[in-house]
PAVEXVO-734090 format. One record per residue (C-alpha): x, y, z; residue number from 1. Coordinates in steps of 0.1 Angstrom, whole numbers, plus 2048, in hexadecimal, padded with zeros to 3 digits. Layout:
<sites>
<<X Y Z> NUM>
...
</sites>
This chain:
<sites>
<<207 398 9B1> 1>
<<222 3B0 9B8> 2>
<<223 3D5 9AE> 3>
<<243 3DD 996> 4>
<<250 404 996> 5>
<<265 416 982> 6>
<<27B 42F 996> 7>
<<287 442 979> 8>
<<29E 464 981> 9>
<<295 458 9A8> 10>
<<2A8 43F 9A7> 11>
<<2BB 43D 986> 12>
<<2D7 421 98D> 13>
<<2DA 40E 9AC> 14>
<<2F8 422 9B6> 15>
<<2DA 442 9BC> 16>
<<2C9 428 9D8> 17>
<<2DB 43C 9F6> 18>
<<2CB 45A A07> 19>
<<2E0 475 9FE> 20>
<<2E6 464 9D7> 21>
<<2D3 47D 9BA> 22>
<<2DA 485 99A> 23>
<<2F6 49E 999> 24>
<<2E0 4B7 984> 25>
<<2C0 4B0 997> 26>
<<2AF 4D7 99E> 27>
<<29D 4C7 9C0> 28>
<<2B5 4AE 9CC> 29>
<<2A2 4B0 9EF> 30>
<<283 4A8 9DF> 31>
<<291 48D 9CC> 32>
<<2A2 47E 9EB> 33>
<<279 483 9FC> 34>
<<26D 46D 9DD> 35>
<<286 456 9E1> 36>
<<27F 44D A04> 37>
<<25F 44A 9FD> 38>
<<25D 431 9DF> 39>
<<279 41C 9ED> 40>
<<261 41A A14> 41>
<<247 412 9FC> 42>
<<256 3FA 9E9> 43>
<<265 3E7 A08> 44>
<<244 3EB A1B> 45>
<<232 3DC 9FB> 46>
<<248 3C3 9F2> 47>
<<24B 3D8 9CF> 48>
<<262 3D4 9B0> 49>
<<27A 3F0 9A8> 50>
<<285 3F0 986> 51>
<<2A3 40A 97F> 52>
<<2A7 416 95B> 53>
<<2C8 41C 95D> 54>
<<2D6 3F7 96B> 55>
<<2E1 3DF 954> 56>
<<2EB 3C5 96B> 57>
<<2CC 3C5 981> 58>
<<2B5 3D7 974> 59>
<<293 3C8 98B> 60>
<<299 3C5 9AF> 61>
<<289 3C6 9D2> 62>
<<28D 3E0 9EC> 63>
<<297 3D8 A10> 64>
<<295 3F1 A31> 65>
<<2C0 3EF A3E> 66>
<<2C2 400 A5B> 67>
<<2B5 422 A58> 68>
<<2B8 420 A32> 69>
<<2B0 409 A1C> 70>
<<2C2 3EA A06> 71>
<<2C0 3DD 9E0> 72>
<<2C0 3B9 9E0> 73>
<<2B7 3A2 9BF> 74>
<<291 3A0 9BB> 75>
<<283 380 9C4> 76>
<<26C 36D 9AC> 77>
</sites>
């Protein structure tokens, strides 16, 4: 009963989750850093699943707001 998203180039490895984090050969990094505010408000608003392609350790987890920004923490069952 919970949505699951994939953040792909978004939010490639959990290191990208800050605002100012992009690819470094993204053509529209402020774009990108739009979209990523957007999916991860979503995704905290929702209670959503982010699953990012590019982490091994943890690839599924949940989305919290910290501050003005938000956190990773493990997603919950």
């Amino acid at each position: 009963d919970r949505a699951m998203v994939f953040s792909g180039d978004t939010m490639p490895t959990a290191q990208h989750v800050g605002a100012a984090y992009n690819m470094g050969y993204d053509l529209l990094p402020l774009e990108n850093r739009e979209s990523k505010h957007d999916l991860l408000a979503r995704a905290a608003d929702e209670r959503q699943l982010i699953v990012i392609d590019h982490e091994c350790a943890t690839p599924v987890v949940s989305i919290t707001r910290d501050g003005n920004y938000f956190a990773l923490v493990p997603a919950d069952r």
